[in-house]
PyMOL Python script that loads the backbone (N, CA, C, O; Angstrom):
from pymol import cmd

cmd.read_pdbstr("""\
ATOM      1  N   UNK A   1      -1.628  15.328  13.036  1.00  0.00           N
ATOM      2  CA  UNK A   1      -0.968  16.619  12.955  1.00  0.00           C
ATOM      3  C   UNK A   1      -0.506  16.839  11.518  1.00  0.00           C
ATOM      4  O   UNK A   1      -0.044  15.969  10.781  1.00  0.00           O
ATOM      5  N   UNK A   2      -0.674  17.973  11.260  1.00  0.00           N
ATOM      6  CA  UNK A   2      -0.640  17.981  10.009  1.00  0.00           C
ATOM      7  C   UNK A   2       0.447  19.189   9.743  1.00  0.00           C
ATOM      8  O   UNK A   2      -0.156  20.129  10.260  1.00  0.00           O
ATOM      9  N   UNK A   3       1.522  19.663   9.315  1.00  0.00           N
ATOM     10  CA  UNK A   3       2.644  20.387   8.960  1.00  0.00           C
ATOM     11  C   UNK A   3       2.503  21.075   7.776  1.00  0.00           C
ATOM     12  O   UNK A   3       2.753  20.326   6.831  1.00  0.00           O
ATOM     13  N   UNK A   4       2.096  22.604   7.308  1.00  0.00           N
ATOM     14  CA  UNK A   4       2.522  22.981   5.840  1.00  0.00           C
ATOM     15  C   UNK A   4       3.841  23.821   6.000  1.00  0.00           C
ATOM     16  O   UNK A   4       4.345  24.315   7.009  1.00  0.00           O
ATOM     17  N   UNK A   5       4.202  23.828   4.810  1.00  0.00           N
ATOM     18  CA  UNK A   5       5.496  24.391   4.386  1.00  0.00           C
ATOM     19  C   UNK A   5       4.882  25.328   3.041  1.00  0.00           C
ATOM     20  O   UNK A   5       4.085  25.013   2.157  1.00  0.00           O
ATOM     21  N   UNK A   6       5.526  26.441   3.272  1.00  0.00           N
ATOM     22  CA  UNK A   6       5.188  27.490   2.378  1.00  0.00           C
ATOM     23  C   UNK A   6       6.294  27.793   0.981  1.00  0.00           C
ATOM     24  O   UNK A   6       7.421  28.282   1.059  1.00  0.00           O
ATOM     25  N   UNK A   7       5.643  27.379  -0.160  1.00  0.00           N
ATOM     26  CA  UNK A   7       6.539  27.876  -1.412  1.00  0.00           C
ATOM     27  C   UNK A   7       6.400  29.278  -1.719  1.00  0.00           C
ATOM     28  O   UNK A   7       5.298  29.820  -1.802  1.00  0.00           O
ATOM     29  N   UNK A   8       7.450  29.847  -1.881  1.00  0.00           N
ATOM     30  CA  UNK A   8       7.432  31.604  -2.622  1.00  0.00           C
ATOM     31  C   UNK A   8       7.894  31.200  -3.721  1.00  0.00           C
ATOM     32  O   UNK A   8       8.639  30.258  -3.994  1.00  0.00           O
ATOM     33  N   UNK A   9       7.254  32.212  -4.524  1.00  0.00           N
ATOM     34  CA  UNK A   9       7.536  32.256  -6.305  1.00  0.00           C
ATOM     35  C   UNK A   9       7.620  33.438  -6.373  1.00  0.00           C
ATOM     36  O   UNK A   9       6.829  34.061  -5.665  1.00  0.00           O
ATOM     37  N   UNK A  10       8.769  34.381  -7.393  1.00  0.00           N
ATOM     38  CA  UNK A  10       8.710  35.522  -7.348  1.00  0.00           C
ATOM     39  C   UNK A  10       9.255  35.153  -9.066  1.00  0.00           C
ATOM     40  O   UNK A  10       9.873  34.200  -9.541  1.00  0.00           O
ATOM     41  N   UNK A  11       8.610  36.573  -9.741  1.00  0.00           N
ATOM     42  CA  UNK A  11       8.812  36.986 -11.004  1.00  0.00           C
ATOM     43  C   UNK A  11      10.065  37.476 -11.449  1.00  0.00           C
ATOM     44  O   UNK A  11       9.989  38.697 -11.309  1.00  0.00           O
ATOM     45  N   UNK A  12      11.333  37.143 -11.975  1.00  0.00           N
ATOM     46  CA  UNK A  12      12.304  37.850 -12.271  1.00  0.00           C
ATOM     47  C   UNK A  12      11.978  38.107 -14.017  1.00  0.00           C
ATOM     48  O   UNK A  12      11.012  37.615 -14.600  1.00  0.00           O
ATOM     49  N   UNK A  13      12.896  38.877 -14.578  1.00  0.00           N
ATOM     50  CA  UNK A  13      13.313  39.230 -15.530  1.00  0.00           C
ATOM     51  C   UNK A  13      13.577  37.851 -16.636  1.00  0.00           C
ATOM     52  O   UNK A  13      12.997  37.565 -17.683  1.00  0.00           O
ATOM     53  N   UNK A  14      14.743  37.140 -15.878  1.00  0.00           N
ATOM     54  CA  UNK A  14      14.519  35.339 -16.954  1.00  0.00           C
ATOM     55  C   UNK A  14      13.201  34.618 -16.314  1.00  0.00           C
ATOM     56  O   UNK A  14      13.460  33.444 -16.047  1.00  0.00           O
ATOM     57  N   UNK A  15      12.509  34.809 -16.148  1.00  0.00           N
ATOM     58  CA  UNK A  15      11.571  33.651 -15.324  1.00  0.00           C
ATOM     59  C   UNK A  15      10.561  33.675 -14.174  1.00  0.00           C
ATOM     60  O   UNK A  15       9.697  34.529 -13.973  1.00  0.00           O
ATOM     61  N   UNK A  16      10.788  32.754 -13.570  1.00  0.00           N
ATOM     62  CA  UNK A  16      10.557  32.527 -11.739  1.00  0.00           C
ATOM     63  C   UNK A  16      11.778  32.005 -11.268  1.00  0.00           C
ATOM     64  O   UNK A  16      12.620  31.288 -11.808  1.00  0.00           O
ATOM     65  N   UNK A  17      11.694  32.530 -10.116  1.00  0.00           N
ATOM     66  CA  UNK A  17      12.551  31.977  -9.070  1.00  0.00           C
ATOM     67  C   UNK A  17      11.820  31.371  -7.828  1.00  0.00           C
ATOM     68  O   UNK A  17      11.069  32.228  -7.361  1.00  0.00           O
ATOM     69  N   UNK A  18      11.791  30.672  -7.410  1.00  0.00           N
ATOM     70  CA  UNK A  18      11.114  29.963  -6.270  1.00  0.00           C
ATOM     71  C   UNK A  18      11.804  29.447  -5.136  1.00  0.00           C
ATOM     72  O   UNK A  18      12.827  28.868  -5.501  1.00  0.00           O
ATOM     73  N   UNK A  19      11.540  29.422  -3.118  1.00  0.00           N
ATOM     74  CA  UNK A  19      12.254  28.340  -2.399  1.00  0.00           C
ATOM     75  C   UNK A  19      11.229  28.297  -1.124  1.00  0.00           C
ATOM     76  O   UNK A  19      10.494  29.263  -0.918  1.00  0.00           O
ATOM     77  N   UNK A  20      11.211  27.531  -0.558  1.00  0.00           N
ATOM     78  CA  UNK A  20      10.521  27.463   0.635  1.00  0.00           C
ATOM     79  C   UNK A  20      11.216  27.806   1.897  1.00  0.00           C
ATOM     80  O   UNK A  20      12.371  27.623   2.284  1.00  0.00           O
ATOM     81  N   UNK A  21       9.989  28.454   2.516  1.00  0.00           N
ATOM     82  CA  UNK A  21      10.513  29.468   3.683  1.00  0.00           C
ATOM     83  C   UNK A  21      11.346  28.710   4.552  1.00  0.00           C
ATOM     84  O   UNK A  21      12.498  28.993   4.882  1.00  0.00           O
ATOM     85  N   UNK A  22      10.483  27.452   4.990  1.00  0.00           N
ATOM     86  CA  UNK A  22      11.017  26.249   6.163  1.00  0.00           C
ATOM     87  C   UNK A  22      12.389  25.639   5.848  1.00  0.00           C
ATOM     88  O   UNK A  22      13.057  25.038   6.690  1.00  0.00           O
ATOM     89  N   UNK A  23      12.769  25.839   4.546  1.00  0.00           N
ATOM     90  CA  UNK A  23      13.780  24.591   4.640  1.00  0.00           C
ATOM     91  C   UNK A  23      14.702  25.276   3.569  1.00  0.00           C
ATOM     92  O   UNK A  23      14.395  25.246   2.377  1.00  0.00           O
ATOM     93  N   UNK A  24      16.208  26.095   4.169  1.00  0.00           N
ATOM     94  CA  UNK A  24      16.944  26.544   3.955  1.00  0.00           C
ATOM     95  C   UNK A  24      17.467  25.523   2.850  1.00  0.00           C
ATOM     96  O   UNK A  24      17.338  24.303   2.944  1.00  0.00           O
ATOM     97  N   UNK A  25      18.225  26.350   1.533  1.00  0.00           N
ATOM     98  CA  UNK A  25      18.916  25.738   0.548  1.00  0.00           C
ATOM     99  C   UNK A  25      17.823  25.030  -0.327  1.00  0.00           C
ATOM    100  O   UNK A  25      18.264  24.225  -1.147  1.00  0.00           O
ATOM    101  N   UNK A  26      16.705  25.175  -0.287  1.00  0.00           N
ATOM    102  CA  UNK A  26      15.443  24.333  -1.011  1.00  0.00           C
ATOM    103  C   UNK A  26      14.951  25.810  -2.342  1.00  0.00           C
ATOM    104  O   UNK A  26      13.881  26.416  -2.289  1.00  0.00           O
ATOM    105  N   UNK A  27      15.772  26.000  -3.124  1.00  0.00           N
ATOM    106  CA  UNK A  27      15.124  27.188  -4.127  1.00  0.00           C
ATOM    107  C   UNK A  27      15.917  26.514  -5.700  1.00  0.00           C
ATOM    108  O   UNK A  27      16.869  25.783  -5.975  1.00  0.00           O
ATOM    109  N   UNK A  28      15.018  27.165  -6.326  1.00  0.00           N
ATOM    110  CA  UNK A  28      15.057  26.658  -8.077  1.00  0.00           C
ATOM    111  C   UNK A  28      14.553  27.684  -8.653  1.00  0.00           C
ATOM    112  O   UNK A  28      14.269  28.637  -7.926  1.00  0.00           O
ATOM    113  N   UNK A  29      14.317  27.778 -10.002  1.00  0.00           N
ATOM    114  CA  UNK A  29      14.329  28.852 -10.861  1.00  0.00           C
ATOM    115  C   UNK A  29      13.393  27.877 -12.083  1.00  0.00           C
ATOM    116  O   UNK A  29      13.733  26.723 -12.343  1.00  0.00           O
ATOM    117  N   UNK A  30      12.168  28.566 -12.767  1.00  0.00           N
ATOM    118  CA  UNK A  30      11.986  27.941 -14.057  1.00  0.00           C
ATOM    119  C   UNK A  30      11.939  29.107 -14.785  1.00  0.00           C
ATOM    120  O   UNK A  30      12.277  30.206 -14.343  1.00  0.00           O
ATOM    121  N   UNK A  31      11.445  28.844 -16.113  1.00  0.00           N
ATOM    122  CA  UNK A  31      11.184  29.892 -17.372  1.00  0.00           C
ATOM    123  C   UNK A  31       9.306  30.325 -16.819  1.00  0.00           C
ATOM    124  O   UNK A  31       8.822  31.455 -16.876  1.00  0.00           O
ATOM    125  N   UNK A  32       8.765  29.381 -16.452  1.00  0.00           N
ATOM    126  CA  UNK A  32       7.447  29.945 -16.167  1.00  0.00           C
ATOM    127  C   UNK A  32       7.169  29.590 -15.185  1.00  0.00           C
ATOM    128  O   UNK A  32       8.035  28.821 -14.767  1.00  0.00           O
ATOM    129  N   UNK A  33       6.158  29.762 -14.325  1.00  0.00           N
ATOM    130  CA  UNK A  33       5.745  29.544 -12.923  1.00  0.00           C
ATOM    131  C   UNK A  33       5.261  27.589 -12.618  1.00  0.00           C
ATOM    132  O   UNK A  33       5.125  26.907 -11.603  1.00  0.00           O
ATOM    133  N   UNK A  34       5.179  27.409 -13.600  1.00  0.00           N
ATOM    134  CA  UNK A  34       4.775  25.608 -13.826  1.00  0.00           C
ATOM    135  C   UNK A  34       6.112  24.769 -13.799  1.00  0.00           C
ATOM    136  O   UNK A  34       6.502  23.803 -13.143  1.00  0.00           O
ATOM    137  N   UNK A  35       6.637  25.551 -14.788  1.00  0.00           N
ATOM    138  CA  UNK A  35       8.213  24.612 -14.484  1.00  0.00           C
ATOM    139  C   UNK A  35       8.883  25.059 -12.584  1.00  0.00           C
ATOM    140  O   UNK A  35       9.139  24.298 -11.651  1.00  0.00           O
ATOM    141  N   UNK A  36       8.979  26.868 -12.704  1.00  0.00           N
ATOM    142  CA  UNK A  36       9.373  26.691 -10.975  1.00  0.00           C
ATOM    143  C   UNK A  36       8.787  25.824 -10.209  1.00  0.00           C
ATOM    144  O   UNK A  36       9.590  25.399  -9.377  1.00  0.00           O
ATOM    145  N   UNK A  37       7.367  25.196 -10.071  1.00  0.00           N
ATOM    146  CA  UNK A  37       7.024  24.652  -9.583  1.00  0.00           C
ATOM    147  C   UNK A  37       7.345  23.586  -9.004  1.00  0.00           C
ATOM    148  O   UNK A  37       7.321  23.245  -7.821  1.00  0.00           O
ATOM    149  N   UNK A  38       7.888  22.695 -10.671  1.00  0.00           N
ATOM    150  CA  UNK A  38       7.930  21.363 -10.494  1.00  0.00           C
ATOM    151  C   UNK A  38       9.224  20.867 -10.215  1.00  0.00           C
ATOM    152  O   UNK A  38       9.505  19.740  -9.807  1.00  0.00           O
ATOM    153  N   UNK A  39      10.079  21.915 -10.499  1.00  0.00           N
ATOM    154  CA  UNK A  39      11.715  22.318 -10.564  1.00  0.00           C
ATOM    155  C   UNK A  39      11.582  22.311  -8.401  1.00  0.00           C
ATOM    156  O   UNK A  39      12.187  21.516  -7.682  1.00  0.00           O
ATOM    157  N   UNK A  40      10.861  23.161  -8.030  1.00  0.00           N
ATOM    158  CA  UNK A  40      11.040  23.263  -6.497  1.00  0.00           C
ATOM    159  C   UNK A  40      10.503  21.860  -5.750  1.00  0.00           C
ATOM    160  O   UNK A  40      11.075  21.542  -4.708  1.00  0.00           O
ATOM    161  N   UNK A  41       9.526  21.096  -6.205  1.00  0.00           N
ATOM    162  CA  UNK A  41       9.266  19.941  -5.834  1.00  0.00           C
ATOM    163  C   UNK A  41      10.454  18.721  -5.621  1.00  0.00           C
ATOM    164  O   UNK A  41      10.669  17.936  -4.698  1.00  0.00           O
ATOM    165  N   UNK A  42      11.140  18.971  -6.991  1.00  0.00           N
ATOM    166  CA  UNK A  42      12.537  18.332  -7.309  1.00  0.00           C
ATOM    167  C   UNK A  42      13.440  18.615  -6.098  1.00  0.00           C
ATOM    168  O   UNK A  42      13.923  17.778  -5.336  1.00  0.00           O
ATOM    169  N   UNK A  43      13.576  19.943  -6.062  1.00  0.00           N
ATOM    170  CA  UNK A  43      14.652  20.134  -5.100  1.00  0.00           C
ATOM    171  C   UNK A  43      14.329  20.092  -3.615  1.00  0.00           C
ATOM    172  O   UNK A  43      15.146  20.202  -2.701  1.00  0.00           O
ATOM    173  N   UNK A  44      13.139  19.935  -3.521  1.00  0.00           N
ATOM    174  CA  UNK A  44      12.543  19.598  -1.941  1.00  0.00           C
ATOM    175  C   UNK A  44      13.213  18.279  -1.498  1.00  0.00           C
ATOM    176  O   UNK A  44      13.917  18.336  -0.490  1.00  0.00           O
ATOM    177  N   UNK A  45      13.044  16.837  -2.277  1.00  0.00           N
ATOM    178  CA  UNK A  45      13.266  15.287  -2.260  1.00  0.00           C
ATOM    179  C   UNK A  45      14.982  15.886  -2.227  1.00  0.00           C
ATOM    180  O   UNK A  45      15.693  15.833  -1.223  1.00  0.00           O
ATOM    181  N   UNK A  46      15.355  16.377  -3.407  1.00  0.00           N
ATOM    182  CA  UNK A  46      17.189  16.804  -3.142  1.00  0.00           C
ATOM    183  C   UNK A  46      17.659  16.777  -1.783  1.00  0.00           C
ATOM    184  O   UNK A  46      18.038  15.789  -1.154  1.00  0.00           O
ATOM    185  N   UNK A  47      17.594  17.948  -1.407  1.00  0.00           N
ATOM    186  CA  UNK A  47      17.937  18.571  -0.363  1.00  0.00           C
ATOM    187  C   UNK A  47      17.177  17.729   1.090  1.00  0.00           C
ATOM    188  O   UNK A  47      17.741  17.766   2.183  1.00  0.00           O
ATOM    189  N   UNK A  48      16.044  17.108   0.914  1.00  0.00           N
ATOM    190  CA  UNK A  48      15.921  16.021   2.108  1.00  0.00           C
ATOM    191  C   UNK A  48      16.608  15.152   2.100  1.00  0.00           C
ATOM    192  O   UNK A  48      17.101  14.883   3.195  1.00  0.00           O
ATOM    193  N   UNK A  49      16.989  14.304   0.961  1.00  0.00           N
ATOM    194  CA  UNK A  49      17.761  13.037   0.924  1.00  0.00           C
ATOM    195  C   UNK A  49      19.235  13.612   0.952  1.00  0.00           C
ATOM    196  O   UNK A  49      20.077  12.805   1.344  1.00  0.00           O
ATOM    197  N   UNK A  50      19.541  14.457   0.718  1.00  0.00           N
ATOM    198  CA  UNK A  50      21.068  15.603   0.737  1.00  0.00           C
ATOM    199  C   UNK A  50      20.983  14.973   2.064  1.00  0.00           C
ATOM    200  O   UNK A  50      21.345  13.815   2.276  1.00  0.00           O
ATOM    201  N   UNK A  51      20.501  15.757   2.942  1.00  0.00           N
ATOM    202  CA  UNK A  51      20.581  16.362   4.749  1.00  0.00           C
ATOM    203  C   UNK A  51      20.539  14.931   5.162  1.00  0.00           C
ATOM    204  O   UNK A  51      21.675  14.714   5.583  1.00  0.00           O
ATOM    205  N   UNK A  52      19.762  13.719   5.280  1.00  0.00           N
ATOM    206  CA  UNK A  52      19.852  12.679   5.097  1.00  0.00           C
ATOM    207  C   UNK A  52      21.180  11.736   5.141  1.00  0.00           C
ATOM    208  O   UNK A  52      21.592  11.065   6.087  1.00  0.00           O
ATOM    209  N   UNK A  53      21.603  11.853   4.127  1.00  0.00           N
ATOM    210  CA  UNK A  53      23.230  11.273   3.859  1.00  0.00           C
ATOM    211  C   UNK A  53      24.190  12.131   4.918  1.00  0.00           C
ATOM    212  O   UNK A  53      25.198  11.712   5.486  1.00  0.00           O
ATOM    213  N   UNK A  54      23.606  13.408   5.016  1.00  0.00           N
ATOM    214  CA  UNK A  54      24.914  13.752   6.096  1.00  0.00           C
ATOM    215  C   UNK A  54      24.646  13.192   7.472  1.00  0.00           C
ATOM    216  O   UNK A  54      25.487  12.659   8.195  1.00  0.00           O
ATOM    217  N   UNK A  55      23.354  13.379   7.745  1.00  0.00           N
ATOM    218  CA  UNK A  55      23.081  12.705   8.865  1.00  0.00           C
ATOM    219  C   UNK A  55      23.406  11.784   9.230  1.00  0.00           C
ATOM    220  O   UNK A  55      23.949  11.809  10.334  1.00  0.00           O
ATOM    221  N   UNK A  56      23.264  10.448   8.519  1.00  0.00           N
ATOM    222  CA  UNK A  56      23.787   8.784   8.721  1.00  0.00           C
ATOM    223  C   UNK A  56      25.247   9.573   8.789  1.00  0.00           C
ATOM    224  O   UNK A  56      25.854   9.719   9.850  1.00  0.00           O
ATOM    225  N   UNK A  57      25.570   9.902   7.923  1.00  0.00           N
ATOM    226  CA  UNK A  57      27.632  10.130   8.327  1.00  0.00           C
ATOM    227  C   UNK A  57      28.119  10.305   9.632  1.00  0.00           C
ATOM    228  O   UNK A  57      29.194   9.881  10.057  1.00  0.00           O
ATOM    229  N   UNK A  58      27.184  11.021  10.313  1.00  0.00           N
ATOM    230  CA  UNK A  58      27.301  12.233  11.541  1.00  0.00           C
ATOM    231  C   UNK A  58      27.375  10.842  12.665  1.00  0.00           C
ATOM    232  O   UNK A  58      28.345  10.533  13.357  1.00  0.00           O
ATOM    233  N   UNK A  59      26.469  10.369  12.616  1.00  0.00           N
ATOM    234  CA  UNK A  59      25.642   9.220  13.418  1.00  0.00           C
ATOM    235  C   UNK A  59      26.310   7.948  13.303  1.00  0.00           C
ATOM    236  O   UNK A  59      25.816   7.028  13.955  1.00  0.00           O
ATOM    237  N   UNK A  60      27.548   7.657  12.461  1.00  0.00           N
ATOM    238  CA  UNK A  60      27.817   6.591  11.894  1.00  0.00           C
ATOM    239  C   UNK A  60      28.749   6.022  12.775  1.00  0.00           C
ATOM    240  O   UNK A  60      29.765   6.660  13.051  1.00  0.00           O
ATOM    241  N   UNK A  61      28.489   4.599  13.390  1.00  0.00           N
ATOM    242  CA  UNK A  61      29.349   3.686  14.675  1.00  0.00           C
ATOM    243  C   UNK A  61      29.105   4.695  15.901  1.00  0.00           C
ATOM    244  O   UNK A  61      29.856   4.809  16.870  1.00  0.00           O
ATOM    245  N   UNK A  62      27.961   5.376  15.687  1.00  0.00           N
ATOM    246  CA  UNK A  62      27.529   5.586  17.424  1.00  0.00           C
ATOM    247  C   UNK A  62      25.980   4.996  17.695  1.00  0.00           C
ATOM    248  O   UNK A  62      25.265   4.371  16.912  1.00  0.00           O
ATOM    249  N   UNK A  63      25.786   5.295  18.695  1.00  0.00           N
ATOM    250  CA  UNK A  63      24.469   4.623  19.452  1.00  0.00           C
ATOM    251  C   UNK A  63      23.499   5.642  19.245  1.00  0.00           C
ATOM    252  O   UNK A  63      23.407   6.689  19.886  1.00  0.00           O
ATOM    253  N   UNK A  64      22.925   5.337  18.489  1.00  0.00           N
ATOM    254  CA  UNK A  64      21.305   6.240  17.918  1.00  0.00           C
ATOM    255  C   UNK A  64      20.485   5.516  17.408  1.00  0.00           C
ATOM    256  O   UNK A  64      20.620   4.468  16.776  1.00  0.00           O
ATOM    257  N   UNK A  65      19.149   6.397  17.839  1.00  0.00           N
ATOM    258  CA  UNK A  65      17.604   5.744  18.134  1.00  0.00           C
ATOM    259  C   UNK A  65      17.070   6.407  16.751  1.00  0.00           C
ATOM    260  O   UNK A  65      16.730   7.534  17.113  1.00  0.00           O
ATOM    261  N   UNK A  66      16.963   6.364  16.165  1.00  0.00           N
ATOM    262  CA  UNK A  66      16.121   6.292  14.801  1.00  0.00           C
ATOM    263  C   UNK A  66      14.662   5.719  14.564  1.00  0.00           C
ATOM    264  O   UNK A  66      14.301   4.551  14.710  1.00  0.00           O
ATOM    265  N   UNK A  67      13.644   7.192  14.023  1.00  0.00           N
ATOM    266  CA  UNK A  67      12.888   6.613  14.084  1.00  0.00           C
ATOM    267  C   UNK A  67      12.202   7.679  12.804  1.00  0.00           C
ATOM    268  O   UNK A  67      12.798   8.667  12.373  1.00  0.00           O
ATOM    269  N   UNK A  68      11.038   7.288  12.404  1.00  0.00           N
ATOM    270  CA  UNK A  68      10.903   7.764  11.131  1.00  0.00           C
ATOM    271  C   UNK A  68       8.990   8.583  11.380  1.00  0.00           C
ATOM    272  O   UNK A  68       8.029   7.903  11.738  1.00  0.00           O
ATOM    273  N   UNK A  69       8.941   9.648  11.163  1.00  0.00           N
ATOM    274  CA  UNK A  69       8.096  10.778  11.069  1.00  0.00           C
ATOM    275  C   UNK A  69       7.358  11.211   9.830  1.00  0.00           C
ATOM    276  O   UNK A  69       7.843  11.608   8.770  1.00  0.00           O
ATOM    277  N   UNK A  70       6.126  11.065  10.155  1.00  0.00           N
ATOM    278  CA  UNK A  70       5.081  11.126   8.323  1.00  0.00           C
ATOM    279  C   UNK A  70       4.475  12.517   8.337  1.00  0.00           C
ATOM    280  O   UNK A  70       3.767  12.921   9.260  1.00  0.00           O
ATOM    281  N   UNK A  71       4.764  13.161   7.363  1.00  0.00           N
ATOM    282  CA  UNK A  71       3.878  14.247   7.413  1.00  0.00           C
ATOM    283  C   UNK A  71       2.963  14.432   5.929  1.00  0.00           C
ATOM    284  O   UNK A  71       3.204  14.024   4.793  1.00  0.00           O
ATOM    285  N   UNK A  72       1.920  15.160   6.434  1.00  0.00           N
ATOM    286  CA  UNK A  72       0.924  14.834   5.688  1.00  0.00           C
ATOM    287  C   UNK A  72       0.358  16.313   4.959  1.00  0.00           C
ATOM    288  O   UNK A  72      -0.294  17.115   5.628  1.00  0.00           O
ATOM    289  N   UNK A  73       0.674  16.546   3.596  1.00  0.00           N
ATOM    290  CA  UNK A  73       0.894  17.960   3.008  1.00  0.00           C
ATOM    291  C   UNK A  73      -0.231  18.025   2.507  1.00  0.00           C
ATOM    292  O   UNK A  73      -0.584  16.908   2.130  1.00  0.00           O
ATOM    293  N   UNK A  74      -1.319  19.162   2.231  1.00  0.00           N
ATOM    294  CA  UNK A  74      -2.008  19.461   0.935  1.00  0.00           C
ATOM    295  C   UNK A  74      -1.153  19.876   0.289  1.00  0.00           C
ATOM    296  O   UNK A  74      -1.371  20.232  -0.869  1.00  0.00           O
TER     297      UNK A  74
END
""", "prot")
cmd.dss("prot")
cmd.show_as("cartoon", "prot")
cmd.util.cbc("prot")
cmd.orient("prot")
């Protein structure tokens, strides 16, 4: 099974601005569409390992099944 997630890039006045549709709080900004790019890649790993840390907090000295999910992007 295979999962995509969609990046938007839009043209402002300073730059690009960029975030992906799927995953709220995941947006960045570059000077050209190469830096938004690589700038939104950045903040993808952020904001997973972010949500992450809250999670273990949430979960922390209770009884949970943990288990770990691969997804596979072009």
């Amino acid at each position: 099974m295979q999962i995509a997630l969609t990046k938007v890039f839009q043209k402002v006045p300073e730059g690009y601005i960029g975030f992906v549709e799927e995953l709220p709080g995941v947006n960045t900004q570059g000077n050209s569409i190469e830096e938004a790019r690589i700038n939104l890649e950045e903040a993808i790993g952020l904001v997973l390992e972010a949500n992450r840390l809250l999670a273990e907090e949430q979960i922390q000295g209770q009884d949970a099944i943990k288990e770990s999910v691969f997804l596979y992007l072009a």
